[in-house]
Structures are given as C-alpha cells and as structure tokens.
N, C-alpha and C positions, 0 to 999 in steps of 0.2 A: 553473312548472317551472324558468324561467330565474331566478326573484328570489335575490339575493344575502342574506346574512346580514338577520337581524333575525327579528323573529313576521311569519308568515304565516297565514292563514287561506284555507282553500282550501273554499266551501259548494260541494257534490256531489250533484248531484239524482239520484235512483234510477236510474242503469242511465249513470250516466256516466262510466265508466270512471277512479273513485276510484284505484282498485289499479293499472292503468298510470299515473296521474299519479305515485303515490308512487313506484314504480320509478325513472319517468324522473327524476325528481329527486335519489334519488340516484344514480343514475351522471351525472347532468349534475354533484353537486357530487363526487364521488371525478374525471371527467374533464374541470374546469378546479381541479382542486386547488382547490377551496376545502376538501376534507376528506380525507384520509387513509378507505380504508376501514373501519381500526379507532375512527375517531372518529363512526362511525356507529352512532345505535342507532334501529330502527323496531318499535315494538310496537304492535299490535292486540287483539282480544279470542278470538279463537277459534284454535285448532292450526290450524284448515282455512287461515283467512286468510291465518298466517303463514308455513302454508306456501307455497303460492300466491305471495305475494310476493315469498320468498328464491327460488324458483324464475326468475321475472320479474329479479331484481335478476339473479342468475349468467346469465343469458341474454343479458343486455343487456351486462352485462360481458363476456359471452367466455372466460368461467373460471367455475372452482371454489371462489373465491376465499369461506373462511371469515371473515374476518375483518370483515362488514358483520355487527351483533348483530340479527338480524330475528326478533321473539318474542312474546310475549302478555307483560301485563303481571304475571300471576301467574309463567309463566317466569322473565321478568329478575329477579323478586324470588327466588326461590329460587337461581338463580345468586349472586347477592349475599351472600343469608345464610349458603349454602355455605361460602361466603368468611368472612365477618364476623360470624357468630350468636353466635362465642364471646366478643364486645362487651358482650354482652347477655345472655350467664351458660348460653347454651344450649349443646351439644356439637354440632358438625357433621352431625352420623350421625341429625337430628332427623329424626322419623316425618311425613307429611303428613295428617292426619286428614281425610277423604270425608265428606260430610254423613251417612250412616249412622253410620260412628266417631262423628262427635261428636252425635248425636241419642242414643247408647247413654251416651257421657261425662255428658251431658246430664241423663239420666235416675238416671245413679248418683250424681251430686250432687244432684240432689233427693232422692233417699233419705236420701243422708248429715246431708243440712240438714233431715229431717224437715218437707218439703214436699210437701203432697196434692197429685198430680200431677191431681186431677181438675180444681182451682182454678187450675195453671199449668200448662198440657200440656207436655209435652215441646218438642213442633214449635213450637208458640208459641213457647215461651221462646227455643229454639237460633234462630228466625227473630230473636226481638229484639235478640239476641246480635250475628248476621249485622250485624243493620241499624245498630248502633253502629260494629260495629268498620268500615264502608262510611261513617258517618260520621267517622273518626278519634278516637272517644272510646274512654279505657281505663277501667277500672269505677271508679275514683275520680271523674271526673269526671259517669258517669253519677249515682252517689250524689247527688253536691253538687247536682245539675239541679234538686234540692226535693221534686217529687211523692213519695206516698207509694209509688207502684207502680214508679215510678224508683228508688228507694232498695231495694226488696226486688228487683229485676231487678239491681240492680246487686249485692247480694252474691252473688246465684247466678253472674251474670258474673264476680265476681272467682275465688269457689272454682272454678267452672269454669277459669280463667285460671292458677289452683293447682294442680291436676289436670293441664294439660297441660304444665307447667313440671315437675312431677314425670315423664311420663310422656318426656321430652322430643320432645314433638309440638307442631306446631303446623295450627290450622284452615285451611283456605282465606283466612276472612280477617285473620288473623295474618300470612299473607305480603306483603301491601300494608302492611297498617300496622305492623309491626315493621322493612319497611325502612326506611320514612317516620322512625319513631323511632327507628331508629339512625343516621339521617343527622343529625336534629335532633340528638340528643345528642353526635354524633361529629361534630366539622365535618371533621377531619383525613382520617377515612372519606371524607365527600361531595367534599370535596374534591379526590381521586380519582378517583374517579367522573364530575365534573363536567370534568376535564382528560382521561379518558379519551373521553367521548363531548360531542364538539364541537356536535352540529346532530343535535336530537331528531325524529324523527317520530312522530306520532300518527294511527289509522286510527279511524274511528268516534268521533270526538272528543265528539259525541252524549253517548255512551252512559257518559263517563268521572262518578267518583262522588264525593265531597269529599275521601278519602281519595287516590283518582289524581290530582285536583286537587293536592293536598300534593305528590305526591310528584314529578309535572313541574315546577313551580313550584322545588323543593328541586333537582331536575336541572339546570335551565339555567340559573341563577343569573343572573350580570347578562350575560350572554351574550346572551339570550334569544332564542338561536336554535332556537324552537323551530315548527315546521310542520305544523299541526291538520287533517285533512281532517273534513268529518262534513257531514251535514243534518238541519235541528232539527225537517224535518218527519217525520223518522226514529226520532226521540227515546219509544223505547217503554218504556223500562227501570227506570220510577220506583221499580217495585217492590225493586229492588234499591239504590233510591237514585240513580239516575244523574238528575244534574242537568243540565237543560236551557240552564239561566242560563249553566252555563260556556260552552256556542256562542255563545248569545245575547248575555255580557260580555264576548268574545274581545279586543276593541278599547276595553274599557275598562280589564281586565286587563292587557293588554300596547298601551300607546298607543302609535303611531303602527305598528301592522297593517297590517301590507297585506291585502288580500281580494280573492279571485281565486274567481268564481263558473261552473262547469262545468255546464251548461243542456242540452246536446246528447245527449237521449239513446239509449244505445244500443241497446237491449235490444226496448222494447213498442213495438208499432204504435200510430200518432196518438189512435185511438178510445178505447182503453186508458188511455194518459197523461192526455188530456184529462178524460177522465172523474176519473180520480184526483187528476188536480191541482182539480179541480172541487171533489169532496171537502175539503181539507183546505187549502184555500184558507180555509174558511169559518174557521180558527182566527186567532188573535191574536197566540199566540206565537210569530211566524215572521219568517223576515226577508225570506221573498221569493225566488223565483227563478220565472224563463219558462223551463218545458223544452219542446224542442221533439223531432223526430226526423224520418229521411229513409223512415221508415218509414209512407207517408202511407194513409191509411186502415186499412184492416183491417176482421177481421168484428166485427161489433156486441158488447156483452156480451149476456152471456144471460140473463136471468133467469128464476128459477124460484119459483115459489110452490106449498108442498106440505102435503098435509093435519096427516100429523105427519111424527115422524122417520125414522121404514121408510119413506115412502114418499119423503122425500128422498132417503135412503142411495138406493133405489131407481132414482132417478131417476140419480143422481150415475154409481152402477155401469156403468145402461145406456147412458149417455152414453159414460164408458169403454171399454165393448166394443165400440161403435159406432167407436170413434177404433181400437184396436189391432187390429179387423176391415179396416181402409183400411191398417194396415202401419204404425202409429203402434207404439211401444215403452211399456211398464208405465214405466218410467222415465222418460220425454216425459212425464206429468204428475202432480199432485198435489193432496192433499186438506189445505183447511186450515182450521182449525176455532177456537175462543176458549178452550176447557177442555179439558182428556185426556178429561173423562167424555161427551164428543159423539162420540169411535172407537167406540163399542162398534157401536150400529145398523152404520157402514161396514163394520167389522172382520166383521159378522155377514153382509152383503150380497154382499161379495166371496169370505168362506170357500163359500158357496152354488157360485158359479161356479169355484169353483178358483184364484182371482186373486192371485196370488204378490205379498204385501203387507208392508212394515216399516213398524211405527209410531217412527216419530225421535221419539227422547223418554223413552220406556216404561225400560223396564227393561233397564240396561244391561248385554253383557256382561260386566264386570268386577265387576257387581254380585252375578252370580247366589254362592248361598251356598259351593259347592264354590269356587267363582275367588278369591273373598274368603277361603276358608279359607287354600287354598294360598300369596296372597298375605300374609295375616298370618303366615305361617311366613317368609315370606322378611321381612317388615317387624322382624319378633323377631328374628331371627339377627343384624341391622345394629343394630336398637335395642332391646333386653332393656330397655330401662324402658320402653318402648309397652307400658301397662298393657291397652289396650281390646282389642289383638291378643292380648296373650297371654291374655287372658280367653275370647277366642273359642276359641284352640286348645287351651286347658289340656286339656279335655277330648272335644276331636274328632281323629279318632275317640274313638266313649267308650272307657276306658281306664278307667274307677271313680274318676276323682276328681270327686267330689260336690259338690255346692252349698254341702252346708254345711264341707265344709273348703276350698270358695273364699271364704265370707264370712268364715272362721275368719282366714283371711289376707289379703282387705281389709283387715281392724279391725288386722290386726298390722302393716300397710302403712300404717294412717291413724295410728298410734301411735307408727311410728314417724318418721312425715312423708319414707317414701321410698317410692317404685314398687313395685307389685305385685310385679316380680321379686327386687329385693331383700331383701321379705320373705320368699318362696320360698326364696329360697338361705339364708335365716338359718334358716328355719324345718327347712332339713335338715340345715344347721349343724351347731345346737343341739338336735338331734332334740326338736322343739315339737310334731311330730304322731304321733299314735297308729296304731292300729291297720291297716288297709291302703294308706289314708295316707301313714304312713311308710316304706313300699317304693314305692306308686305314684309321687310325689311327685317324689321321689329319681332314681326311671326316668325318668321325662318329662325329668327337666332330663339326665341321662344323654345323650339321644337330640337334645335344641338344641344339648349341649356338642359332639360329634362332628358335627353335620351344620355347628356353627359354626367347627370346625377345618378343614374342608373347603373351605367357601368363600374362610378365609384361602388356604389357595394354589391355589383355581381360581374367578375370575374370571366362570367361564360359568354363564350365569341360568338357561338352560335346563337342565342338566346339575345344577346346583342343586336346581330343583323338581324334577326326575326325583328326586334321591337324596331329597328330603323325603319326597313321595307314596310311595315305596319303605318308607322307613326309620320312617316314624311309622305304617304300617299302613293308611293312608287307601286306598289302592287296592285293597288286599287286603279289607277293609270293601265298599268297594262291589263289587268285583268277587263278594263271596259273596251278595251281594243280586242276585236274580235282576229286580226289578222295573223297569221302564219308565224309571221316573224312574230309577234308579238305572245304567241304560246310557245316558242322556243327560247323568248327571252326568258318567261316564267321556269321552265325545263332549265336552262342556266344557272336559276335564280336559287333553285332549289336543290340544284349540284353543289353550289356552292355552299348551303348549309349543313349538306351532309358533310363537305369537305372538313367545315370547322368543327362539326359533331366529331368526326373521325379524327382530326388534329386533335380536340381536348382529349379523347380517350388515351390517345399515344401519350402525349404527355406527362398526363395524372398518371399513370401506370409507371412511365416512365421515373419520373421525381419520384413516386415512393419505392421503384426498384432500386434508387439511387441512394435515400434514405437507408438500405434494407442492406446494400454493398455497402456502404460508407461505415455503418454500425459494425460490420461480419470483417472487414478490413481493421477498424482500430482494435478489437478483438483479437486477430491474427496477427497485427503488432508488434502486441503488447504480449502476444505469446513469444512470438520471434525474438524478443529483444530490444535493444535500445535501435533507433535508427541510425542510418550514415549520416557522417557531417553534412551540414548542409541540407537535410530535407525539409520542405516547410513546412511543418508543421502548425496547421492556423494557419497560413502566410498569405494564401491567395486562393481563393475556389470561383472559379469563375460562375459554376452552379449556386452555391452558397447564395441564403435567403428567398424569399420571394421573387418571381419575374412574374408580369404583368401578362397574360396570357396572349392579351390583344397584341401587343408590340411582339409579341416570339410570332404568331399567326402571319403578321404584315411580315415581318421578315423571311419568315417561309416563304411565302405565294411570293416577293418581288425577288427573292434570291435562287426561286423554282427557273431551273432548264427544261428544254424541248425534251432533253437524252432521258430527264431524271422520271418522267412518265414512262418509259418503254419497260413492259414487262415479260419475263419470259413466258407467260399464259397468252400472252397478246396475240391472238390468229389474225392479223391483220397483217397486209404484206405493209411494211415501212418504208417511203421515200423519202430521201435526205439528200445533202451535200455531202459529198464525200469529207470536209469539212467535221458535219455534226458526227460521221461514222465514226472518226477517232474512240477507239476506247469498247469498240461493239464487236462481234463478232456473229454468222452466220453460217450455216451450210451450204446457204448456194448464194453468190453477189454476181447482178450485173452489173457491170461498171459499165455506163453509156456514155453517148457523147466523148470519144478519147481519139479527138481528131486536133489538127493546128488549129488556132483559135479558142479551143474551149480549154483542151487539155494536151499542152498546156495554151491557156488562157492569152488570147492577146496582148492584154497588160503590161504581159513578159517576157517577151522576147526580145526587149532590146535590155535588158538588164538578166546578165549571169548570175548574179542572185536569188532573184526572184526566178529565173528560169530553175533552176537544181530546186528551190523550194516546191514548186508543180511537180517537178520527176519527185522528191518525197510525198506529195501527194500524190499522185499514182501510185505509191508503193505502199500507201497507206489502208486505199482503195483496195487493193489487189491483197493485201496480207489479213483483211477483215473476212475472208474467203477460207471455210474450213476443209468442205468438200471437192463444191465447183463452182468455177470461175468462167463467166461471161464476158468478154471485154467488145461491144459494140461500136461503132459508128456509123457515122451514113454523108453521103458525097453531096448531099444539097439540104439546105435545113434553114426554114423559116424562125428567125429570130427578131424581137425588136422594132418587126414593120420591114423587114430587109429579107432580101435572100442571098445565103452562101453559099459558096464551094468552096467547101474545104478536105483537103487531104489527108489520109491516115494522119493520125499524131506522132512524132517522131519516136515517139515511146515506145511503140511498137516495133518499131524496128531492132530496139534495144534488147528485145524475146529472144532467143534461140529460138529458132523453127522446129527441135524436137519436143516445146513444151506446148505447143499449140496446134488448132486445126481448123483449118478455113480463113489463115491468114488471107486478107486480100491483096490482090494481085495488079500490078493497073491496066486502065483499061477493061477492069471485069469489076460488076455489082453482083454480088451472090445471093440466090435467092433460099427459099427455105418451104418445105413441104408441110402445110399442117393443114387439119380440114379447120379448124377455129381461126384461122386467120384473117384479117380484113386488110382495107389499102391494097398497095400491091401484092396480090397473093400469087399462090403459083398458079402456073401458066400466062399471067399477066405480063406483056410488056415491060421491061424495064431502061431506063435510059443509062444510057454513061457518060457521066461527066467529066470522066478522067481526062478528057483532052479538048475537052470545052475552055472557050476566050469568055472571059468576065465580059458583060453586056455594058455599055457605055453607065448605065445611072449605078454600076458595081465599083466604080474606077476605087485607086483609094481613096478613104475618108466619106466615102458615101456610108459606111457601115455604121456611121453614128446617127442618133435620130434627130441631132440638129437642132435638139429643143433647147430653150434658157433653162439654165442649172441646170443643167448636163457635166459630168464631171468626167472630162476629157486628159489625153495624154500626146504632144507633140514630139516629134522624135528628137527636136533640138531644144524648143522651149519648155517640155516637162508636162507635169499637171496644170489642170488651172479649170475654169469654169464657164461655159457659155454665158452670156451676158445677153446677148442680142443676134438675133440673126434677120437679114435683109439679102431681098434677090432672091432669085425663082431657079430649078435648073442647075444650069451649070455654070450660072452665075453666081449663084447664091454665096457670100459672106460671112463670116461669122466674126463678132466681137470677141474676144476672150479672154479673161484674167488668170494672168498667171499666175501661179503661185512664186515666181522667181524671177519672172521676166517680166513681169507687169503687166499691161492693157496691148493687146494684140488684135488687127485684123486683120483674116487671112479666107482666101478662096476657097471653099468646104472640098472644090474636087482636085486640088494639089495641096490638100493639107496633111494626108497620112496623117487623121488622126483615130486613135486607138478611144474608145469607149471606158472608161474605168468604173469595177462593178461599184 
C-alpha cells in the first residue's frame, strides 16, 4: 500500500481483502502527492467491482471527489473511443453490439458469403471471432496464420469487420482492441493518455487477456507505474483467453517488481481454507501463498453422495429449508454448479416448495425481446446506420413491411457498400419500391424522423422510450393482446422505464456532484500550492462537457453483467456457474455436481492445463463459502438426452478426511433424513452404481448428441464441428470439420469424442 513508484505486484489469496488494499492505495498516493486524483486510473472487470471500489475510494477520501477514473476495462475503452474513434474512420454516435447483435450480424454474413451454416455455425464462428480479437489479431493477420480453416475464418472475420464499419458499431471486443490500435497507430493520442493517468491499477490481474496485456503495457509506458492485484490460483477464464503467464511473468515483464503477498484471510473458517488450499496446492502453475485466518475451526464440509440428480436437487433443497427454518435468509446461500444445464433438477425442487429463486446467469433482463426492441429504437434514433437494430424494428410491431422488401434492400445496401438505412432513405428517394411498400416504407422512416427531432431537444431517455412505445404502436399492439405473455411484456416494458427514470436521477445528481468536487478541489489547490510537474491541468477530463444521456444509458444496459444485479437485500436463493461466483461470497455454498465429467469437465482431461484450470475452479467454488460448505454429487445423472455414471471427482480425493464428513465411499450411495424431502427419500431404495458395466448405447462417444454444429473434441484430431451425421445405432457416422485436421468421418461409437461446452 505504502510502495512508491515502480510495478508492483500485490498476490491476493481468496478472501483477503483485494478491494481495500487497492483503495488504500490510492488515497495513500493522492494523500502524500505522489498523484493528483485525475492521474488516477483503476479498472477491473465487473460494474459490481467497480463499483464497490469507487465507493471505498470516496469513503476513504472524504468526498465526492470524481476525478479518480475507477472502471472496467471495457468502460475506459469506450470513454476513449467516444473521444478518439473518429482516428480510426468511425463517427462517435458508434452502436455497441451485445453478443445476440453480433450472432445475427454473424449469421447475415454467412448468407451473404454463401456459407452452409451447418459446416460453420453461427455461435462457433462469432465465438472464433471473440477469441481473436481477445488475442489482438485483426483478420489479416488471422489469414496469414496458414491453416486452411484460419484462412476461411478469417474472411468471414474480415466481412464481418465490414458490416460493422458500415453499420458504425462496434462488438464487445472491438472496444479493447480498437483502443489498443489507436494507441499504436497514434502515439500523439497515447501520449495523452499516458500524461493523463500517472499510476495504473489493475483488479483481477488473473483474468487480464493478450489484448489487456497490450493495452497496460501501451499505458504506462516507461513509467511503469503500474500495480497488479490478482491470484493465479484464481485464474479460471481461459476460455475467454485470459492468460495465466501474465501473473506468473509479472517480474519478468516489468524487472525489478516488487511483490507483496496478502495471506490473511478474511472471509472462511480454517476447515474451509485448508481444505481448499489442499485442493489446488496440488497444481504447478502457481507461485504459492500460506493463507491463514482468525477464523479457527469451523463446521466440517459436508458431503453428500446421491443416487442421481432429483435426488441431489433434493437433498440440496432440504438442507435449505432446514437453514431458513433456523432464521437463515434465501440470500445467506447459494447453489453452484459447472454448466446452466445442471439448474434445471434445482430449479424444479425449489419451484415444488415455493422457494423464491434467481438463476445469475440465465436470461438477462435486457435481453428479453420487447427490452431489446424498445432499445433498438433508441440505438437507431443515435445511430441510423445500426443496420442489425434497424432490422429488428423495421417491422415491430408488424406494420407490413415484409421480408422480402427487407432483403430487396439488403442487396440495395450491399450494392451500394452503405447501411441498411441509407438504402431505405434512397429507396423512398428515388421511389425503388412498389406497391404497399411504397407508402409503408416511407411511414416508418416518417415516425424515426420525428421521434429523432425529439430527442434533439429533450435529453430525457425515459420520456424518449415513452414517446417511442406511444408513437410506433408497440403498446397499443400489446395492449390489444389479451394474453399472458403479452401483460408481462407490458410489466417489462414498464421496468424498463423506470430503469431509465432511475438511470437519469443517478446521473444528474451525479454531474452536479462532480461539478460541486471539481469547484471544492481547485479551491483546495489553489490553497495547497502550485501543483507537481506534470499534472494536467486542462489536459484531458474524460467527464468534461456535455454527454448525451441516451448513448451513456445504451452503454449501461449493453455493458450491464448477470453479477452487477445481485444485491445484498436480495432474499432469493442465487444459482450460478461456479464460473459467474468469482468475486461473490456467501455463508453457506453448495458446490454440486463435483464428479469426473463435470468437475473437472470432460473437455479436460486430456489436456494438464486446462485440467489445473478445473482444480482452480474448484477452489474457487469452495473459498466463496464463509460458514459452510456442501460439496455434492450423485453416481447417475441425466444430461443432454444421455445417462452417466460418473465417479467422485478426483478433487475430492485431494480433501483430507479430517476436514469433511460423509465423504463417499465405493460401493455405498448415502442417503439423508429429512421429512421435506422428495425423489428418493429415506427409507426408499437406493441403487449403486459403483460397480455397474456402462450399457452398450453408453460405449464411448455415445455421450454426445450427435446433432450438426455440435462442437466436439477428438482425442487425436482436436476440436472441430459436426457437419453431417448418417446411420442409425451403432452404425451411425459422423462427418466432422476440424479445426486442424480438416474434414473427417468417423464411427460415433469408436470415436471418444468429448462434447465441448
């Protein structure tokens, strides 16, 4: 907290109070002047985090004081571009495309490129996409990489990359790496930037990916005053690219580091820790830390061994009601599981007793289709070349413009290499459409042209959507629908304008508290003295001037997390991926499903990387546990359309037997006493499967469903993707495209192949 300029590295063991270290840090450097408040930038990875810690920062300071930049790293990039995108050929007023947007852009460019979506799915592709621009390549460079399936990924990446230069949008991860390459290509830009923010902090330094790698590196120049928190036994996120090496290099990346290791933790009882640390001790890639805590003993973990999956859920629930029967809160604990498709049994156990449940994760509200509608009217009215919104709204409510005078005016949009809407407007121009067409057409853009005269002089987002959902019919539509769904749209509809009601409040309060510190700061100053060299004064405020209320709104709701809703008033019990738990804590977690297969994950086990990655996630799992720990599983478990047997998870085995109780045993399913119980309850039968022969349609490779675009893993030729499948039995065929090995077909019941989530 106390070290002076230079790289720091701060390793943070689970529950050690990460988030006030980086606090106190900075106010120990804004109060001995080594930074000006505005020379401060700390990003993280989640809204929840970042807020949390600008909270902690204004507490510690004693003010309101805006000018410390505390934000996720997708944040600060979109602040930037705001600024500087028109570097880079883009118009400010750029759309933010949501992984739905660009899975649809996705799919309309494989049309256009006359590409079988069966051979390249969609989700594939936009995943590969993902996973490029997470490594900093732009589709040229993909090309050049050689392979043959590098090369045809890379032209759909680049049209793709043409589509949203037309549409002027950019994806999620456009916003990291289009900073990154406007810093490299503009030094006079980074330059800036780099004089602006003196002493970088970084949260979850873990989880950072080749492209956030660039783009600190590109920050702090030969400064290198930059201060990393993270632990690498934390490190879950490969799937998105997040590189482990970067904790692991810290001190070779920036020599002479200092490393400062926080061990003391806060959170779980001794039993808990030790047991965890037990776990993921047994990996390689780690650098070590002894955590201890003053929290000494505690009760045992529990475990549980269950026939199949109802009688887990079962077991899980009764446990539950047993805790919130003593005065325990739905919200005091949590269910955590390896895949979304392991909620369903819970989701089904707890709907039985009435148990007011959120699954973190699921389906977001912003996502549902009315929220999305109404937000692509407001995303068109700022960006008229957002081709994929106006695609959504052209005809909702339907209003008779038909499919095919939308594809009439793609081909007149691809013809003439400009956005959807520009052909629109040419197309009623130059009257190009016919028959109802040419009145409908015409009306629709009538009704964006006046709702967009509107928002030019009234500011308010709420008052916005209102006049939209008024003025386009959309309420009037649902409201003459009598049905179910159609009054829960409206209930939606009406969430969401309280959301923007609530957003402006925060804001306006917010800018003039900003106003209020910015005035009370040059004040204190100008009392203080002259400033240090180098502060800039005038130089760069990213606040500074007007913002458009709509564009900060869109940016909110498409940069909002599943995590960033969870709040500590929330009496609902919360289901997740051990995945979204990072970052959470609880008094009581069951960790379910912690058998071979799930956890760790099939995926992994032929690769010792990705395997130690699972044993971190386990440990991940297990140290989100303050009081008590459940760790479940069950010997048969319907997944997928398939049935398993699967065995303890090896994880388990990596426990000492004095930190647990009811470890299973083989040969034994242990059962459990409760009168709330259902499935197999006590005195019910139970089978064992511990020395059961897999059934002939079990053999390997039967585990996958077989279907086209399926995204499979063979143990010699890698990933790749179901293309076609023929034959019946155990005959049955599958075509395959590798991602390395090319076009394959192979017998589904001597193929071992492994399902990839």
């Amino acid at each position: 907290m106390a070290y002076g300029d230079g790289p720091l590295l701060v390793l943070a063991g689970a529950g050690s109070g990460k988030t006030r270290m980086l606090t106190h840090r900075i106010a120990h450097l804004i109060a001995t002047r080594r930074a000006w408040p505005s020379q401060i930038l700390a990003v993280t990875f989640t809204n929840k985090a970042a807020r949390e810690m600008r909270e902690r920062v204004e507490s510690l300071l004693d003010s309101r004081d805006q000018r410390v930049w505390v934000a996720t790293f997708h944040s600060t990039c979109v602040r930037i571009l705001r600024r500087e995108i028109t570097q880079l050929g883009y118009q400010t007023s750029f759309a933010i495309y949501d992984q739905s947007d660009s899975l649809a852009l996705v799919k309309r460019v494989l049309r256009s490129m006359n590409i079988d979506e069966k051979g390249w799915p969609p989700r594939s592709v936009r995943s590969e996409i993902d996973r490029f621009k997470s490594r900093g390549m732009l589709p040229n460079e993909v090309i050049a990489d050689g392979s043959l399936h590098d090369e045809q990924i890379g032209q759909i990446y680049r049209q793709y990359q043409t589509e949203l230069r037309r549409a002027n949008a950019l994806d999620f991860g456009d916003l990291i790496l289009l900073t990154v390459r406007l810093f490299e290509n503009h030094p006079g830009v980074l330059e800036t930037y780099r004089r602006r923010w003196q002493h970088i902090l970084v949260d979850e330094y873990q989880d950072t990916n080749p492209v956030q790698y660039r783009l600190l590196r590109l920050l702090t120049g030969d400064s290198q005053n930059l201060c990393v928190v993270g632990d690498e036994d934390q490190s879950i996120y490969r799937f998105r690219e997040a590189d482990i090496r970067n904790i692991l290099d810290f001190e070779k990346d920036f020599p002479g580091a200092k490393v400062v290791r926080l061990e003391r933790n806060y959170r779980s009882t001794q039993a808990i820790l030790d047991a965890a640390t037990a776990v993921v001790s047994n990996n390689t890639e780690r650098k070590g830390k002894t955590l201890y805590t003053d929290r000494e003993g505690g009760e045992p973990i529990r475990f549980y061994e269950a026939a199949d999956e109802r009688a887990e859920a079962a077991f899980v629930v009764s446990e539950l009601l047993k805790s919130v029967d003593a005065g325990a809160s739905l919200g005091d604990s949590a269910i955590f599981y390896r895949t979304h498709a392991q909620s369903r049994p819970f989701e089904e156990e707890l709907l039985k007793y009435n148990v007011s449940y959120v699954v973190v994760g699921g389906t977001r509200f912003y996502d549902r289709a009315e929220v999305k509608d109404a937000l692509a009217y407001l995303r068109v009215l700022r960006n008229p070349d957002d081709t994929e919104s106006l695609m959504r709204i052209i005809n909702r409510p339907a209003r008779g413009i038909g499919r095919t005078t939308v594809e009439r005016l793609l081909m007149l949009s691809e013809e003439d290499g400009t956005s959807l809407h520009r052909a629109v407007e040419r197309a009623r121009d130059e009257r190009l459409l016919s028959g109802a067409a040419a009145k409908r057409v015409p009306a629709f853009l009538a009704v964006l042209d006046r709702l967009r005269d509107q928002s030019a002089y009234d500011d308010s987002v709420a008052t916005l959507l209102a006049a939209i959902l008024e003025q386009t019919g959309y309420l009037r539509a649902l409201q003459q629908d009598t049905s179910v769904e159609a009054e829960a749209r409206l209930e939606n509809l009406q969430e969401l304008l309280s959301a923007a009601e609530e957003f402006e409040r925060a804001n306006r309060a917010a800018a003039s508290q900003r106003d209020a510190s910015q005035r009370d700061a040059t004040q204190s100053d100008a009392a203080a003295g002259p400033r240090a060299e180098g502060d800039p004064v005038g130089e760069l405020d990213l606040d500074e001037g007007p913002q458009n209320l709509i564009d900060l709104f869109l940016e909110q709701v498409t940069l909002f997390a599943a995590v960033d809703n969870l709040t500590e008033d929330d009496d609902r019990l919360p289901l997740m991926t051990a995945h979204v738990a990072k970052g959470l804590e609880f008094p009581t977690v069951f960790l379910v499903g912690v058998e071979e297969g799930l956890v760790p994950h099939f995926a992994s086990q032929s690769d010792p990387a990705a395997l130690e990655e699972e044993r971190r996630l386990c440990y991940v799992g297990m140290t989100r546990a303050m009081d008590r720990l459940y760790i479940t599983h069950a010997t048969m478990r319907r997944m997928h359309g398939s049935v398993r047997y699967n065995p303890p998870s090896r994880f388990l085995a990596e426990i000492p037997a004095e930190f647990g109780v009811g470890r299973p045993r083989p040969g034994r399913s242990e059962s459990f006493d409760s009168p709330r119980s259902s499935g197999a309850g006590p005195g019910e039968p139970r089978v064992d499967y511990s020395d059961s022969q897999l059934p002939a349609d079990e053999s390997p490779g039967a585990g996958t469903s077989g279907a086209t675009g399926t995204r499979v893993e063979h143990p010699v030729f890698g990933a790749g993707t179901i293309v076609e499948v023929s034959g019946a039995g155990a005959g049955t065929k599958l075509r395959i495209r590798f991602d390395r090995a090319g076009m394959k077909t192979i017998v589904l019941r001597y193929a071992q192949l492994r399902m990839l989530p």
